[in-house]
Backbone as a ProteinNet text record, in pm:
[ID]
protein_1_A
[PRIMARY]
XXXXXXXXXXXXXXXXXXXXXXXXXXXXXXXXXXXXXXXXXXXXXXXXXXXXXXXXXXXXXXXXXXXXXXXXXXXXXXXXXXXXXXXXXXXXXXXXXXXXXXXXXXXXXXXXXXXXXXXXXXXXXXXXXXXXXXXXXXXXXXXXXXXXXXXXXXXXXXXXXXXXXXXXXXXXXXXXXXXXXXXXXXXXXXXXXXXXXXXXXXXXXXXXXXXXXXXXXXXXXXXXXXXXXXXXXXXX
[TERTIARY]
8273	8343.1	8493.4	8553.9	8742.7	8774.5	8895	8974.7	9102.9	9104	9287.6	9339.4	9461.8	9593.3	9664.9	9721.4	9767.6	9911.8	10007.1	10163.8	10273.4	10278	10345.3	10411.6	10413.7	10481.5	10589.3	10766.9	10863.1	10912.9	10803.8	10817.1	10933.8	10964.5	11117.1	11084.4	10961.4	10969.3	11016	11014.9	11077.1	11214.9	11289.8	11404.7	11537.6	11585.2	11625.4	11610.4	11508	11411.8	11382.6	11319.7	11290.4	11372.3	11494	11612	11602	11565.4	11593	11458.2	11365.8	11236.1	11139.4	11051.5	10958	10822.8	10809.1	10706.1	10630	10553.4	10430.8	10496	10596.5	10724.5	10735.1	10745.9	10815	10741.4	10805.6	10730.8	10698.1	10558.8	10469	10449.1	10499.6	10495.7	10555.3	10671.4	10712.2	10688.6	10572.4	10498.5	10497.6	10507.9	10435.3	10301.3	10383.8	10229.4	10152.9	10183.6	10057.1	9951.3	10064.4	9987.9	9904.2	9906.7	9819.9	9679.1	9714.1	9581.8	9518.2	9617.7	9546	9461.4	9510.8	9403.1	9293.6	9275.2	9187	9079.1	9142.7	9036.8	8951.4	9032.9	8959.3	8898	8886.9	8843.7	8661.1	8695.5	8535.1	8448.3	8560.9	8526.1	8562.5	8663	8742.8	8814.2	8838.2	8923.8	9020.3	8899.7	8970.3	9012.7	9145.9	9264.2	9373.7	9341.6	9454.3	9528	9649.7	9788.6	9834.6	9845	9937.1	10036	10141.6	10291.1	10340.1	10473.5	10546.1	10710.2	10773.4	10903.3	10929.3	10989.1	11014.6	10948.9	10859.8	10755.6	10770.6	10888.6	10888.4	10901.9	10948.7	10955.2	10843.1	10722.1	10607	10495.2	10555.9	10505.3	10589.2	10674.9	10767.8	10696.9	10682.1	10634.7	10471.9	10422.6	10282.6	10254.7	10306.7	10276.8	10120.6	10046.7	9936.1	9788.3	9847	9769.2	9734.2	9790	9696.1	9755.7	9841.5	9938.2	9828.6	9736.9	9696.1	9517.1	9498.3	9354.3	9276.3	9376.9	9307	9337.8	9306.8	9331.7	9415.3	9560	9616	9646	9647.5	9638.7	9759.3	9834.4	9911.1	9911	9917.4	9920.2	9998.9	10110.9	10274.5	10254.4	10321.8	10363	10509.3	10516.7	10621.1	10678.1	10607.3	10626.6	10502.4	10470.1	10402.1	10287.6	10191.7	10056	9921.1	9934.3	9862	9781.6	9714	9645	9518.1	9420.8	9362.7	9412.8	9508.2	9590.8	9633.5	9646.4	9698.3	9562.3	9468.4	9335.5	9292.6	9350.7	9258.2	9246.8	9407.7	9371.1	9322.4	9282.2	9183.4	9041.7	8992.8	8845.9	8795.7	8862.4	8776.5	8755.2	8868	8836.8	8731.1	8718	8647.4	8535.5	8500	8383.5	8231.6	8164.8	8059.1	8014	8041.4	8032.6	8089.9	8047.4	8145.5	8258.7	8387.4	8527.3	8540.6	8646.1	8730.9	8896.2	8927.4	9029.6	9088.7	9236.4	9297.6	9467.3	9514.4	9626.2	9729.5	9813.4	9912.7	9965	9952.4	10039.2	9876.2	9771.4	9673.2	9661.9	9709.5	9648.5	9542.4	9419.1	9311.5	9259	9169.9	9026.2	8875.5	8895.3	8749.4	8679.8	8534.8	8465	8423.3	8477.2	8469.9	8310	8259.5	8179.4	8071.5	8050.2	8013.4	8034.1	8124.6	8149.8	8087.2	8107.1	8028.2	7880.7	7851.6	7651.7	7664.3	7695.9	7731.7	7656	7796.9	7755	7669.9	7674	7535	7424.9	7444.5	7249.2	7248	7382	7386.5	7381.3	7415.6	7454.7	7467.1	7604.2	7658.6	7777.6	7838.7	7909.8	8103.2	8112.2	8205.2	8207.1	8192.2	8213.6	8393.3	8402.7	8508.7	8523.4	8593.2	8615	8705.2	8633.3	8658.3	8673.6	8858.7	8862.5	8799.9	8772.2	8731.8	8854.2	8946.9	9054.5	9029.3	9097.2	9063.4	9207.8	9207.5	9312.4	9347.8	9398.2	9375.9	9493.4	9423.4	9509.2	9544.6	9666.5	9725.2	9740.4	9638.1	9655.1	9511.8	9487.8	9318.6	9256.3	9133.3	9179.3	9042.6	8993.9	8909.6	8868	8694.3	8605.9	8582.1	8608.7	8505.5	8435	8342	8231.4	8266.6	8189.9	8254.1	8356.7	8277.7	8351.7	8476.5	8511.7	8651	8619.2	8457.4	8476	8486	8515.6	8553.5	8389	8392.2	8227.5	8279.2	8373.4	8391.5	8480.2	8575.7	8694	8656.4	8787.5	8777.2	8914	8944.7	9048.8	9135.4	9211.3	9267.2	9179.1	9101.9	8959.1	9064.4	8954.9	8963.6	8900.8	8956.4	8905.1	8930.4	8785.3	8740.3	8767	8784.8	8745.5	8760.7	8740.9	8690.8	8806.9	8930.6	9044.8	8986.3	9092.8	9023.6	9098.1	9124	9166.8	9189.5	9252.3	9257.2	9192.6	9055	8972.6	8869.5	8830.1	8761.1	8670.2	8529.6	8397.6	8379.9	8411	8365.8	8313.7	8192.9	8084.3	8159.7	8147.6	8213.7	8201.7	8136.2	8117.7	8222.6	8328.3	8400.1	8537	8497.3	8610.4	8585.7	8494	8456.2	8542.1	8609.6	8666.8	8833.5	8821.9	8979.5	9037.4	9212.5	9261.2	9426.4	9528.6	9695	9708.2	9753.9	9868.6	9728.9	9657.5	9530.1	9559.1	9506.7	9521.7	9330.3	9299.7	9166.1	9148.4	9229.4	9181.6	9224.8	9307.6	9384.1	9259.9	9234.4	9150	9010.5	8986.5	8918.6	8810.1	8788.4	8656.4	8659.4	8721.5	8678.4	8618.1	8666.1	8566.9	8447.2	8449	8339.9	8229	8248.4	8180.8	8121	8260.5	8167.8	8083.6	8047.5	7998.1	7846	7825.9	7700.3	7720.4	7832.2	7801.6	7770	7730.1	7744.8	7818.7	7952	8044.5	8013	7953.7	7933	8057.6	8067.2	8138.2	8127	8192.6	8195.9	8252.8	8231.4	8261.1	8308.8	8467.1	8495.4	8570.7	8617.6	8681.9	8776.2	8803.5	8863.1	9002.4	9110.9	9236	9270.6	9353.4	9409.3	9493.6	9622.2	9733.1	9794.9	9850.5	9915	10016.5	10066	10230.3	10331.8	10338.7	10402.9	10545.2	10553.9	10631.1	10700.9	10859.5	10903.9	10810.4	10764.5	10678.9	10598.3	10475.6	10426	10437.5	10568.8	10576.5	10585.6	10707.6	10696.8	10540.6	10474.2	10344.7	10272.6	10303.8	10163.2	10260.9	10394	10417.5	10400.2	10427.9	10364.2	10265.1	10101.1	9988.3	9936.2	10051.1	10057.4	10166.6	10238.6	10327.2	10244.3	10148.5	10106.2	10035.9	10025.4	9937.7	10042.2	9992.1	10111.1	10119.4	10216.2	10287.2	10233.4	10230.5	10167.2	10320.7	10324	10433.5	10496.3	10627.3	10692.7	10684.8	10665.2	10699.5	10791.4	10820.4	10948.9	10965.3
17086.7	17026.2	17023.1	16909.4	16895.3	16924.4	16935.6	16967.8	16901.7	16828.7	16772.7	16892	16927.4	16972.1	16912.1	16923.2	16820.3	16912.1	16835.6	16957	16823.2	16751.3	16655.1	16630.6	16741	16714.5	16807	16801.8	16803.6	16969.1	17033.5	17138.3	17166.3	17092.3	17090.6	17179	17287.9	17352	17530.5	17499	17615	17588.7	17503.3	17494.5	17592.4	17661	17599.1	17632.9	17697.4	17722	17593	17512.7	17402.4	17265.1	17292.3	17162.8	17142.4	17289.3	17258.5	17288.1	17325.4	17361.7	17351.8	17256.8	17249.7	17331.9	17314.2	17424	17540	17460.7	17477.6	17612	17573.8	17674.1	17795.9	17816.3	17917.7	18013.2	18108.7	18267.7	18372.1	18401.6	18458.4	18614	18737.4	18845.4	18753.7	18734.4	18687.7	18580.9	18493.7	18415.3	18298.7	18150.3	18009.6	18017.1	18018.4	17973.9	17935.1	17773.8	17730.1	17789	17924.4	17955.4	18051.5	18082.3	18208.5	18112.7	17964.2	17872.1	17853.3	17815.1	17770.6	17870.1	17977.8	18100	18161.6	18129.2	18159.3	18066.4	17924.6	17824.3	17836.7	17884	17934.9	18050.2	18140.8	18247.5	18180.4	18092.9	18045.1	17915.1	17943.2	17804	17680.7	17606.8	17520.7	17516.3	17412.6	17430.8	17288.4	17204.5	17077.4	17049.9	17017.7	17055.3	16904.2	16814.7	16733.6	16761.4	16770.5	16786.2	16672.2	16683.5	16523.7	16530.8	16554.8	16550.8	16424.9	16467	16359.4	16429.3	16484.7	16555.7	16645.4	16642.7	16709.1	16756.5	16637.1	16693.6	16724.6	16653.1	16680.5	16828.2	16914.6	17079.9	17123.9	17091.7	17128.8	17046.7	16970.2	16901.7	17007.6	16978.5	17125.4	17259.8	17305.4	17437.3	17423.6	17381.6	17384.2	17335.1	17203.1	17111	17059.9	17091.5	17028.8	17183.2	17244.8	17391.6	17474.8	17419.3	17546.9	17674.2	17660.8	17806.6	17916.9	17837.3	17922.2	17923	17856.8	17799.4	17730.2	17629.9	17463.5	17398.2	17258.2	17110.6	17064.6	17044.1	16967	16815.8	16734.4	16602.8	16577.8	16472.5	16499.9	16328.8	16340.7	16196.1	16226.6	16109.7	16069.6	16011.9	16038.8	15944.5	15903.9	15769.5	15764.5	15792.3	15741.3	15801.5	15830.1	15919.5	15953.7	15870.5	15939.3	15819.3	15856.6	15987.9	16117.5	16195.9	16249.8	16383.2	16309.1	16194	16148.7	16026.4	15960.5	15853.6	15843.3	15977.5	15969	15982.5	16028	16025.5	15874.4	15772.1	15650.3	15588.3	15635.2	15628.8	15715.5	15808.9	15899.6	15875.3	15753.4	15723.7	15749.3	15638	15638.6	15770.7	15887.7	16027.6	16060.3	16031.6	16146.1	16084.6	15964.8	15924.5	15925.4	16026.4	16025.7	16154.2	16313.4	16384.1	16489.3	16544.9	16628.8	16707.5	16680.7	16743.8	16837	16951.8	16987.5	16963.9	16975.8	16941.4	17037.9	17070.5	17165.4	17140.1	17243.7	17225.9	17356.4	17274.8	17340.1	17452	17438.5	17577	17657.8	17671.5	17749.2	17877.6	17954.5	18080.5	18161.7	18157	18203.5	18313.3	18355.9	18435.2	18412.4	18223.5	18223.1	18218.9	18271	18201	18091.3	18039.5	17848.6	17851.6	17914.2	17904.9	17910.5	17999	17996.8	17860.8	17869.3	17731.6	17609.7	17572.3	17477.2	17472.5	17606.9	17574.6	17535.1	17606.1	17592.2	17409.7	17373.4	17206	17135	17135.9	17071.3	17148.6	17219.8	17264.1	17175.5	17128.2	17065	16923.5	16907.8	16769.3	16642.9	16713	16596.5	16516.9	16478.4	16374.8	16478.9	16598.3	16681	16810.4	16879.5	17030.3	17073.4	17156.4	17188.7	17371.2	17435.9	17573.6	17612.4	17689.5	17706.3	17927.5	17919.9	18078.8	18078	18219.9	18274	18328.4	18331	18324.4	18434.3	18549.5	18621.8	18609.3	18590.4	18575.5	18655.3	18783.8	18890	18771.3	18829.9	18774.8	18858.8	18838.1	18949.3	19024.7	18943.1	18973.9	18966.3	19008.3	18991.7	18848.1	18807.3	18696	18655.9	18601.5	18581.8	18427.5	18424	18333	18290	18157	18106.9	18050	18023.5	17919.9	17810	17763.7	17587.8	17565.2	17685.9	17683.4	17758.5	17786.7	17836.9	17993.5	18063.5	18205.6	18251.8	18424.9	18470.4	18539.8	18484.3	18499.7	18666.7	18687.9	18797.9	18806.7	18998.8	18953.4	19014	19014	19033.7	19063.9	19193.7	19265.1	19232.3	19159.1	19158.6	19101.8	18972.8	18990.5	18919	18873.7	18833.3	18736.9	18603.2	18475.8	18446.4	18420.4	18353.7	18232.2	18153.5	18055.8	17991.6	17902.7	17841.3	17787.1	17786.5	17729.9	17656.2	17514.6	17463	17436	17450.9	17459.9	17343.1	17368.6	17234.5	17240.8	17302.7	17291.4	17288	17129.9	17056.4	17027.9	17027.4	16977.1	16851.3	16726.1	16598	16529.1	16458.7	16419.2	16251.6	16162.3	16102.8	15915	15977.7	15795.2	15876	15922.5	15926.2	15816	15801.4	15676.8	15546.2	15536.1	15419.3	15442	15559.8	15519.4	15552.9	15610.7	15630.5	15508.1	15513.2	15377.6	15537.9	15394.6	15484.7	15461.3	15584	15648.9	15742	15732.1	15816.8	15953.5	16070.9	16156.7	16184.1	16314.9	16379.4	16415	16492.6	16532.8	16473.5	16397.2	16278	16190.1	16099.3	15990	15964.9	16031.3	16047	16084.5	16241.6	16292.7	16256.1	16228.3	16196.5	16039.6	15986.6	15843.1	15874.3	15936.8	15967.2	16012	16111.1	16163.7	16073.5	15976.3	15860.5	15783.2	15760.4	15675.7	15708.9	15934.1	15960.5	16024.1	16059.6	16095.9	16262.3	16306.6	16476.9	16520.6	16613.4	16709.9	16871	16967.2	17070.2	17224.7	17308.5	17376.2	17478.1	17537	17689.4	17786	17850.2	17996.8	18133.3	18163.4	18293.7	18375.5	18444.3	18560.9	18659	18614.1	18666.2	18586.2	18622.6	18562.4	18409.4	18379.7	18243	18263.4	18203.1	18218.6	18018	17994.1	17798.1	17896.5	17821	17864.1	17757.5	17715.8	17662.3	17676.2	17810.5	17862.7	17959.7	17983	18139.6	18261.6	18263.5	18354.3	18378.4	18269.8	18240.7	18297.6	18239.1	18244.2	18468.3	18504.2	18614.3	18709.9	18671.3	18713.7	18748.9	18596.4	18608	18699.7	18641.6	18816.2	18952.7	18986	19093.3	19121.8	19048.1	19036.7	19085.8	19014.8	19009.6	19126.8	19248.6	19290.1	19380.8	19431	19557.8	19515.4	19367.7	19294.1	19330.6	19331.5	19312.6	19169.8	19133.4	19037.4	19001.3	18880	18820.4	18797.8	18809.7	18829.7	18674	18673.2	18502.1	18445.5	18305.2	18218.4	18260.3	18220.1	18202.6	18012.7
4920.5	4807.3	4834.9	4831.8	4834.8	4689.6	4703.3	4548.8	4552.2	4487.6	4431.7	4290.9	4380.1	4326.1	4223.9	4091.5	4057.1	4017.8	4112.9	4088.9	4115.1	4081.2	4063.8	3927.6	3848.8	3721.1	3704	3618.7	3631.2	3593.1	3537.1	3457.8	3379.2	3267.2	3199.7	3147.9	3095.8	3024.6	3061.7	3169.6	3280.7	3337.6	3264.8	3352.1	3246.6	3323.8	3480.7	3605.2	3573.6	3708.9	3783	3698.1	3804.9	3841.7	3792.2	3837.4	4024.8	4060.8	4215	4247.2	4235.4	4283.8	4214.3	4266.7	4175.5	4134.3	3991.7	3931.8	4033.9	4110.3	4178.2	4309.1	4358	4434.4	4368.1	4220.4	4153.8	4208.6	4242.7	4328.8	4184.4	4224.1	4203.8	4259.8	4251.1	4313.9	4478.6	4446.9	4576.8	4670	4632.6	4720	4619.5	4623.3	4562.4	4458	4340.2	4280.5	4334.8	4425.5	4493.7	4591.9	4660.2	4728.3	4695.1	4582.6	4552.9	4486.8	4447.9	4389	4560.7	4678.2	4798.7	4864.9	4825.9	4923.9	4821.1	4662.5	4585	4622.3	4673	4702.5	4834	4913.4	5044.1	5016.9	4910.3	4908.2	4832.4	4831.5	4801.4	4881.9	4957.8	5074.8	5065.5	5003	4966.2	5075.2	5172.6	5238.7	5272.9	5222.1	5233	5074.1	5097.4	4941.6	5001	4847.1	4840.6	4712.3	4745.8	4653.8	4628.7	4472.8	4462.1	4416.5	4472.6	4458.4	4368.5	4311.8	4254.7	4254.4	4159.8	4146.9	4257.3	4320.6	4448.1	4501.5	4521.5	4623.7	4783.4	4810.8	4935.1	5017	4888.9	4906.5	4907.5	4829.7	4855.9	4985.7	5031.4	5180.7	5290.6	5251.7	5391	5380.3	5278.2	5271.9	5331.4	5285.2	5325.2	5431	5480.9	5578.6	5574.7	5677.8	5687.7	5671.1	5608.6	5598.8	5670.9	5764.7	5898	5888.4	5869.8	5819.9	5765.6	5672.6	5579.1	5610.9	5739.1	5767.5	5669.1	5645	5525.8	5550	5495.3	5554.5	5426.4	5467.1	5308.1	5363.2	5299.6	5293.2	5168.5	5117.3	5007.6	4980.7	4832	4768.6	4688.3	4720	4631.1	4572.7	4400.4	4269.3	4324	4288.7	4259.1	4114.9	4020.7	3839.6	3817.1	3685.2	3667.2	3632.6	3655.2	3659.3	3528.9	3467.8	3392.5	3515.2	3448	3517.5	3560.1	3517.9	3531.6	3639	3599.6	3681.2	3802.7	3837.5	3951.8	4059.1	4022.2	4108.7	4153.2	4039.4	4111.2	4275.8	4325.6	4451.1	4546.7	4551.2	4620.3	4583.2	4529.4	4473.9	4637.7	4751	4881.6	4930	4901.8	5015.6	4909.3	4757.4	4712.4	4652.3	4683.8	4598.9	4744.2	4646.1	4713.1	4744.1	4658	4596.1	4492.6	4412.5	4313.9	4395.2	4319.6	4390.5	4292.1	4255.3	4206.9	4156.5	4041.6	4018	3921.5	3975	3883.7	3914.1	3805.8	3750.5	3918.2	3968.5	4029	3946.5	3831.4	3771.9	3694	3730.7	3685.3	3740.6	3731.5	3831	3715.2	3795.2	3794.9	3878.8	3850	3940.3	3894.9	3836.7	3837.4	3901.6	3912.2	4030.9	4016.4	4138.7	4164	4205.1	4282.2	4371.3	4247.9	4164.8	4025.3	3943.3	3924.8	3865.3	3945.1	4036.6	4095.4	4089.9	4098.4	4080.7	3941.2	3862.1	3719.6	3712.6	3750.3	3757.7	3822.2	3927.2	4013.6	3947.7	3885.8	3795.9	3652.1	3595.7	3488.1	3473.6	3611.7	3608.4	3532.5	3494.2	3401.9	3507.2	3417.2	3463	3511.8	3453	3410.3	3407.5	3408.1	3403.5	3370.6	3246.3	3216.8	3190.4	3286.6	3269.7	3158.7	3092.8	2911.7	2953.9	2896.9	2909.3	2777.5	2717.9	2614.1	2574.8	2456	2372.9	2235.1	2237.5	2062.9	2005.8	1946.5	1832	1696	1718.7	1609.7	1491.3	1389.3	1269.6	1175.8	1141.3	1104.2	910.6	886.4	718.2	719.3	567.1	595.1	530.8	503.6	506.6	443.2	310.8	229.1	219.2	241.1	242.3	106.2	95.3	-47.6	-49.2	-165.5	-199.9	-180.3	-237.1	-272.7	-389.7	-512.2	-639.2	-646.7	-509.7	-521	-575	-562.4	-603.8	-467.6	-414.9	-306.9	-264.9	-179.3	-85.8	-66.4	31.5	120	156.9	179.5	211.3	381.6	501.1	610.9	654.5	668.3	700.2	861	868.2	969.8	1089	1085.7	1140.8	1299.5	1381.1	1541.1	1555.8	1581.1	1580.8	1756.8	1778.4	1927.2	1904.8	2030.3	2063.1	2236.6	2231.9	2409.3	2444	2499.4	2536.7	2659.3	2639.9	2758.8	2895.8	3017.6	3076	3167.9	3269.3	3351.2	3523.5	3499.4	3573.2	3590.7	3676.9	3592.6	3754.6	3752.9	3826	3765.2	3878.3	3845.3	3948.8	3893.6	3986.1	3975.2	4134.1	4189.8	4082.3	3993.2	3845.4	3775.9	3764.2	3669.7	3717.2	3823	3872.6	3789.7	3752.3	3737.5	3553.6	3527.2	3387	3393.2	3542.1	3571.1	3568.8	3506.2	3512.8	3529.2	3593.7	3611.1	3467.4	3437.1	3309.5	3264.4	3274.8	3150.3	3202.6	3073.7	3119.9	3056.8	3175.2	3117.6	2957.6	2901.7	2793.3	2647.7	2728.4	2571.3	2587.1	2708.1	2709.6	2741.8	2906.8	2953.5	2905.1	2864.5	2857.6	2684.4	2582.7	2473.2	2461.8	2597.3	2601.4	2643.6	2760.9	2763.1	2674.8	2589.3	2522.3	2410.6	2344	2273.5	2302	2458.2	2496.6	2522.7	2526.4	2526.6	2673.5	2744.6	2852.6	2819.5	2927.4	2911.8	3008.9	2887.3	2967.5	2948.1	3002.1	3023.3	3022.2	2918.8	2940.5	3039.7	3102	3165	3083.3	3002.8	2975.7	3071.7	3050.2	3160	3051.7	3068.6	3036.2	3117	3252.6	3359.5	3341.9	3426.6	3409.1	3424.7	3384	3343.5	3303.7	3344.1	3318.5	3333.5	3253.4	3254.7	3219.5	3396.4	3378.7	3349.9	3194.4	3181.6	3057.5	3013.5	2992.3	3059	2979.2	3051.8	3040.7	2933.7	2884.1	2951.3	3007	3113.6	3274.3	3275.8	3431	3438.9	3362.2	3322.6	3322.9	3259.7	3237.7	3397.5	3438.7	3586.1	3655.3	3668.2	3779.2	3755.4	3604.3	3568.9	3576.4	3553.9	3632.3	3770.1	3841.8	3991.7	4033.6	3962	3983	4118.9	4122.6	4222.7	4347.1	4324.2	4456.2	4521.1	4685.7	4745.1	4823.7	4852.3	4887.5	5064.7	5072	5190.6	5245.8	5409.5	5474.2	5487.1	5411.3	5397.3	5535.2	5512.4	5651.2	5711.4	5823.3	5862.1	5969.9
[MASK]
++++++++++++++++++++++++++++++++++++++++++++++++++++++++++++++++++++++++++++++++++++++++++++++++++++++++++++++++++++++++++++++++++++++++++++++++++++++++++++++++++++++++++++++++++++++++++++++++++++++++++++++++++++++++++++++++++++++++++++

């Protein structure tokens, strides 16, 4: 199975971190976000990885080059403007049509299992597979159910509300081209067309880390995460 990267977007929401370097660069216990997504992917046998650059991408083509560095095959596809998250795949239909790829977010750092996740899908076979963290949400007052008639069913002290967050990694079997168009994005357009139309998109359920680094808060967080790993020895 190949996987497209998708790190071609401007991260304003991290700046000014990212005026000179883009998102996907920002060090992670010392090392590239990306690279801690590129060796999670080889850690399940992923090895052929296309990146699709756009905002200074050319820093993330220097750094990586052609992967051998890291024993993978990178390949890289340039935006010139943005195309969505869905959009920018239409031209990689030829490398990737003709079995299920992977696709995820340059700023995801995870430890799902992919390798999991992938049977996941080829046993479901739908058209989609979407990795869904599991999310609790303590709330902080307590917080009372009613009828219909407006009497109080039950009260619930400070209760903990689950739910399935959805993430941006995504198992797609090689007919979803056929609804890709430039500018769409997956979860504005894509899979809610789909779904009207009767296709089946399949969740994954995890509970293991996930981190969208797309806040300070964020970026903060995964190194704290990552504070005791130790550090892979920098290029030179």
């Amino acid at each position: 199975m190949k996987a497209v990267i998708l790190a071609g977007g401007k991260g304003t929401r991290l700046r000014p971190l990212t005026y000179a370097v883009p998102k996907p660069l920002l060090p992670i216990n010392q090392r590239p976000m990306l690279e801690h997504i590129l060796l999670h992917l080889k850690q399940h046998g992923i090895t052929e990885i296309i990146i699709a650059v756009g905002y200074l991408g050319y820093q993330i083509k220097n750094y990586f080059g052609d992967g051998s560095e890291l024993g993978i095959n990178i390949t890289y596809s340039e935006e010139k403007e943005a195309l969505g998250t869905a959009g920018c795949l239409a031209k990689l239909k030829d490398e990737l049509n003709g079995e299920p790829f992977l696709v995820m977010g340059g700023d995801n750092l995870t430890n799902l299992d992919i390798t999991d996740f992938m049977r996941f899908h080829n046993e479901k076979k739908g058209i989609a597979s979407i990795a869904l963290v599991e999310i609790e949400v303590p709330v902080e007052y307590g917080v009372a159910d009613l009828e219909d008639d407006k009497s109080i069913l039950r009260f619930r002290e400070k209760p903990v509300f689950k739910y399935n967050a959805s993430t941006m990694l995504y198992c797609l079997n090689p007919e979803i081209f056929d609804f890709i168009e430039e500018g769409k994005d997956f979860a504005k357009d894509i899979f809610p067309f789909l779904l009207s139309r009767g296709y089946k998109i399949f969740g994954y359920s995890f509970n293991d880390l996930w981190i969208d680094v797309g806040r300070m808060d964020d970026f903060n967080k995964a190194n704290e995460r990552h504070a005791e790993e130790k550090p892979k020895k920098e290029k030179t």
